[in-house]
N, C-alpha and C positions, 0 to 999 in steps of 0.2 A: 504494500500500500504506500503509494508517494504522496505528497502534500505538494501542490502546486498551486502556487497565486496566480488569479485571475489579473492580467494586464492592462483589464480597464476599471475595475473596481477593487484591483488589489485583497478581495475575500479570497481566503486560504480554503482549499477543495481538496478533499480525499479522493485518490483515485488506482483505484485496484486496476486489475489485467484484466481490459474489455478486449471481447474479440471479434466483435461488429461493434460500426458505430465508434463516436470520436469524443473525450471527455468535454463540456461544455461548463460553465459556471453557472450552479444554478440560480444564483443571485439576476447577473445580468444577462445570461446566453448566449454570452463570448465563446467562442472557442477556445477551448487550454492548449498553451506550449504542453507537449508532450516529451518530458524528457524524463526517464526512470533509471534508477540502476537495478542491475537483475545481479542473479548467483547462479548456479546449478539449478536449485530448484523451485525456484521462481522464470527462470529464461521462458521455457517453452510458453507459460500462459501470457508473458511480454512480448512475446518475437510473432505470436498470433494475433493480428492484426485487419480488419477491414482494410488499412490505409497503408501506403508505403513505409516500411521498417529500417530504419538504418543502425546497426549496431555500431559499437564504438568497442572496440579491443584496445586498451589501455591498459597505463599503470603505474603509479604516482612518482615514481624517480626517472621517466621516459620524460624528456625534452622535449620534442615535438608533438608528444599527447597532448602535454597542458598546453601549447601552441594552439592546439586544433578546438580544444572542450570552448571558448566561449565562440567558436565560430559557428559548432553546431549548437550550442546554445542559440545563437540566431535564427539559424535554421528552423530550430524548433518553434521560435517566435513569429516566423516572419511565417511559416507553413505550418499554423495551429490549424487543426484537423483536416489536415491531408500530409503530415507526417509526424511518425514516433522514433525517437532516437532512444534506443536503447545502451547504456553502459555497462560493460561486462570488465573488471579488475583482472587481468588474468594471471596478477601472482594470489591471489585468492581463490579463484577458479581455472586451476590449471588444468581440468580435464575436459570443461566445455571450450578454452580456447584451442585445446589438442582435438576435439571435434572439429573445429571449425578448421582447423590447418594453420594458425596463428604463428607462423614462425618469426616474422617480423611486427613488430609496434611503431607507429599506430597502424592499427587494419579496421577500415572500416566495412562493413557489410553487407548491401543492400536487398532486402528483403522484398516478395511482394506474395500474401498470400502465402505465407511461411518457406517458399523457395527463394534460395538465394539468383539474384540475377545480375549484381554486378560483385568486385571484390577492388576496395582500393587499397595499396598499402605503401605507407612511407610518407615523408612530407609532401610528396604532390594529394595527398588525400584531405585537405583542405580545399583547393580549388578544385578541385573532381567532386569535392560532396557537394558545395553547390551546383556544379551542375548535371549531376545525377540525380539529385533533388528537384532542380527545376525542369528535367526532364521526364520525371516518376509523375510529378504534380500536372506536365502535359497530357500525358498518359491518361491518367485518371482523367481531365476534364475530356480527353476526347472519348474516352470509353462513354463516362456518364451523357454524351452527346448521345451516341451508339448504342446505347443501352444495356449494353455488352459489357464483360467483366476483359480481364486482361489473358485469359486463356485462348490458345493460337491466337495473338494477336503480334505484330509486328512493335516492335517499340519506333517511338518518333527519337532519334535524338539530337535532331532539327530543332529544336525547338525558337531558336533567334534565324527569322530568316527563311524559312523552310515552306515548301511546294507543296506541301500533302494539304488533303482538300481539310483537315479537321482545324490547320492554318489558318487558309485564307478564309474558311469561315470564320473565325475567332479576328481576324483582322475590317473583314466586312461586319461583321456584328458590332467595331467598336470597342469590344472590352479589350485592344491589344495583346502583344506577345506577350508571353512569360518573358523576362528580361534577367543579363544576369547582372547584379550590383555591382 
Protein backbone atom coordinates (compact mmCIF):
# COMPACT_ATOMS: atom_id res chain seq x y z
CA UNK A 1 0.00 0.00 0.00
CA UNK A 2 1.70 3.43 -1.01
CA UNK A 3 0.41 6.91 0.18
CA UNK A 4 0.52 9.23 -2.65
CA UNK A 5 -0.40 13.19 -2.74
CA UNK A 6 -2.82 14.39 -4.87
CA UNK A 7 -1.11 17.33 -7.15
CA UNK A 8 -3.93 19.47 -7.09
CA UNK A 9 -5.22 19.32 -3.68
CA UNK A 10 -2.37 17.97 -2.05
CA UNK A 11 -4.88 15.14 0.01
CA UNK A 12 -2.78 12.08 0.80
CA UNK A 13 -4.42 8.71 -0.89
CA UNK A 14 -3.91 5.19 -0.01
CA UNK A 15 -3.21 3.17 -2.86
CA UNK A 16 -2.85 -0.71 -3.17
CA UNK A 17 -2.12 -2.83 -6.49
CA UNK A 18 -5.02 -2.12 -8.81
CA UNK A 19 -5.03 -4.02 -11.89
CA UNK A 20 -7.74 -2.23 -14.14
CA UNK A 21 -8.30 1.03 -13.94
CA UNK A 22 -5.98 4.03 -12.60
CA UNK A 23 -5.79 5.56 -8.86
CA UNK A 24 -7.66 8.83 -8.90
CA UNK A 25 -8.14 11.26 -5.70
CA UNK A 26 -11.14 10.89 -4.20
CA UNK A 27 -11.24 14.38 -2.87
CA UNK A 28 -10.86 16.19 -6.26
CA UNK A 29 -10.70 13.35 -9.36
CA UNK A 30 -7.23 14.12 -10.27
CA UNK A 31 -5.49 11.55 -11.57
CA UNK A 32 -2.51 10.17 -9.10
CA UNK A 33 1.29 10.01 -10.17
CA UNK A 34 1.75 6.45 -9.91
CA UNK A 35 4.92 5.68 -8.51
CA UNK A 36 5.24 2.59 -5.89
CA UNK A 37 8.01 0.50 -4.63
CA UNK A 38 7.60 -3.27 -4.86
CA UNK A 39 9.66 -6.52 -3.38
CA UNK A 40 9.39 -10.15 -4.28
CA UNK A 41 6.13 -10.33 -3.08
CA UNK A 42 4.33 -7.50 -3.73
CA UNK A 43 5.87 -7.17 -7.71
CA UNK A 44 3.50 -9.39 -9.52
CA UNK A 45 0.11 -7.44 -8.02
CA UNK A 46 2.31 -3.95 -9.03
CA UNK A 47 3.67 -4.90 -12.43
CA UNK A 48 -0.29 -5.81 -13.32
CA UNK A 49 -1.59 -3.12 -14.65
CA UNK A 50 -4.53 -1.69 -17.11
CA UNK A 51 -2.00 1.16 -18.15
CA UNK A 52 1.79 1.01 -19.30
CA UNK A 53 4.27 -0.23 -16.49
CA UNK A 54 7.75 0.87 -16.25
CA UNK A 55 9.99 -0.78 -13.60
CA UNK A 56 12.87 0.87 -12.24
CA UNK A 57 15.99 -1.72 -11.21
CA UNK A 58 17.84 0.28 -8.92
CA UNK A 59 19.99 0.77 -5.87
CA UNK A 60 20.83 3.28 -3.46
CA UNK A 61 24.83 3.47 -3.81
CA UNK A 62 24.31 3.31 -8.19
CA UNK A 63 25.17 6.90 -9.44
CA UNK A 64 23.17 7.01 -12.39
CA UNK A 65 19.93 5.58 -10.47
CA UNK A 66 19.51 8.47 -8.34
CA UNK A 67 20.29 10.46 -11.75
CA UNK A 68 17.24 8.88 -13.31
CA UNK A 69 14.54 8.55 -9.95
CA UNK A 70 13.25 12.24 -10.06
CA UNK A 71 13.02 12.19 -13.98
CA UNK A 72 10.77 9.21 -13.65
CA UNK A 73 9.33 10.88 -10.91
CA UNK A 74 8.16 13.37 -13.71
CA UNK A 75 7.08 10.88 -15.65
CA UNK A 76 4.94 9.63 -13.22
CA UNK A 77 3.55 13.26 -12.81
CA UNK A 78 3.32 14.45 -16.16
CA UNK A 79 1.48 10.73 -17.35
CA UNK A 80 -0.97 10.37 -14.11
CA UNK A 81 -3.10 7.57 -15.32
CA UNK A 82 -1.70 6.25 -18.35
CA UNK A 83 1.44 5.31 -16.57
CA UNK A 84 2.82 3.26 -13.33
CA UNK A 85 6.53 3.34 -12.51
CA UNK A 86 7.27 0.62 -10.44
CA UNK A 87 10.79 0.60 -8.03
CA UNK A 88 12.34 -2.78 -7.56
CA UNK A 89 15.86 -2.33 -4.88
CA UNK A 90 17.78 -5.03 -6.37
CA UNK A 91 20.38 -5.42 -3.41
CA UNK A 92 17.06 -6.24 -1.58
CA UNK A 93 15.58 -8.35 -4.08
CA UNK A 94 18.02 -10.08 -5.66
CA UNK A 95 16.08 -12.83 -7.00
CA UNK A 96 13.35 -10.82 -8.84
CA UNK A 97 16.19 -8.66 -10.40
CA UNK A 98 17.81 -12.23 -11.48
CA UNK A 99 14.27 -12.94 -13.14
CA UNK A 100 14.39 -10.17 -14.98
CA UNK A 101 18.08 -10.50 -16.26
CA UNK A 102 19.40 -7.30 -14.33
CA UNK A 103 22.83 -7.59 -14.84
CA UNK A 104 23.59 -3.98 -15.38
CA UNK A 105 21.86 -0.64 -13.10
CA UNK A 106 19.80 1.29 -13.85
CA UNK A 107 17.47 -1.08 -16.04
CA UNK A 108 14.50 0.01 -16.68
CA UNK A 109 11.50 -2.15 -17.82
CA UNK A 110 8.66 -1.47 -19.87
CA UNK A 111 5.78 -3.26 -19.28
CA UNK A 112 2.20 -3.53 -21.01
CA UNK A 113 -0.36 -5.93 -19.96
CA UNK A 114 2.35 -7.78 -17.69
CA UNK A 115 4.61 -8.44 -20.96
CA UNK A 116 7.66 -6.98 -21.05
CA UNK A 117 8.06 -4.95 -24.57
CA UNK A 118 10.86 -2.66 -24.25
CA UNK A 119 14.24 -3.04 -21.96
CA UNK A 120 16.59 0.12 -21.32
CA UNK A 121 19.70 0.00 -19.46
CA UNK A 122 22.49 2.28 -18.40
CA UNK A 123 22.54 6.09 -18.57
CA UNK A 124 20.98 6.49 -21.80
CA UNK A 125 17.69 5.01 -19.80
CA UNK A 126 16.73 8.47 -18.80
CA UNK A 127 16.05 9.81 -22.22
CA UNK A 128 14.63 6.54 -23.72
CA UNK A 129 12.13 6.47 -20.75
CA UNK A 130 10.65 9.53 -21.87
CA UNK A 131 10.37 8.41 -24.93
CA UNK A 132 9.20 5.19 -24.57
CA UNK A 133 6.67 6.76 -22.36
CA UNK A 134 5.44 9.13 -24.67
CA UNK A 135 5.26 6.41 -27.10
CA UNK A 136 3.31 3.72 -24.69
CA UNK A 137 0.90 6.98 -23.99
CA UNK A 138 0.48 7.15 -28.02
CA UNK A 139 -0.35 3.68 -28.17
CA UNK A 140 -2.90 3.63 -25.71
CA UNK A 141 -4.72 6.90 -27.13
CA UNK A 142 -4.79 5.25 -30.51
CA UNK A 143 -5.81 1.96 -29.32
CA UNK A 144 -8.77 3.64 -27.07
CA UNK A 145 -9.55 5.58 -30.76
CA UNK A 146 -9.70 1.70 -32.02
CA UNK A 147 -11.34 0.26 -29.47
CA UNK A 148 -8.90 -2.24 -29.48
CA UNK A 149 -6.51 -3.33 -26.74
CA UNK A 150 -2.68 -3.59 -27.67
CA UNK A 151 -2.67 -7.26 -28.66
CA UNK A 152 -1.40 -7.95 -32.49
CA UNK A 153 -1.13 -4.50 -32.63
CA UNK A 154 1.99 -2.70 -34.33
CA UNK A 155 3.58 -0.09 -31.89
CA UNK A 156 3.77 3.65 -33.35
CA UNK A 157 7.17 4.91 -32.36
CA UNK A 158 6.56 7.92 -34.58
CA UNK A 159 5.11 9.55 -32.28
CA UNK A 160 6.60 13.42 -33.13
CA UNK A 161 6.05 13.71 -36.78
CA UNK A 162 4.77 10.44 -37.80
CA UNK A 163 2.30 9.33 -41.07
CA UNK A 164 0.11 6.80 -39.45
CA UNK A 165 -3.47 7.64 -39.87
CA UNK A 166 -4.00 7.57 -35.68
CA UNK A 167 -1.45 10.83 -36.25
CA UNK A 168 -2.90 12.92 -38.53
CA UNK A 169 -6.19 12.21 -36.89
CA UNK A 170 -4.96 13.60 -33.49
CA UNK A 171 -3.36 16.50 -35.56
CA UNK A 172 -6.69 17.25 -37.55
CA UNK A 173 -8.72 16.99 -34.24
CA UNK A 174 -6.54 19.69 -32.62
CA UNK A 175 -5.57 18.13 -29.56
CA UNK A 176 -1.75 17.97 -31.03
CA UNK A 177 1.36 15.54 -30.99
CA UNK A 178 2.42 13.95 -27.92
CA UNK A 179 5.72 16.17 -27.74
CA UNK A 180 8.98 15.38 -26.17
CA UNK A 181 10.08 18.16 -23.26
Amino acid sequence: MAIIQCRSCAAPNRVGAISRGTPRCPRCKSPLPWLVNADASTFDDEATASVTVVVDFWAAWCGPCRMIAPVLQDLAVRHAGRLKVVKVDVDANARLAARFGAQSIPLLVVLREGREVDRIVGRAAASRAGAATRAAAHDALSAFRRGTGYAGKPLCWHVEGCGCPDCRLERRSGHGVLRSS
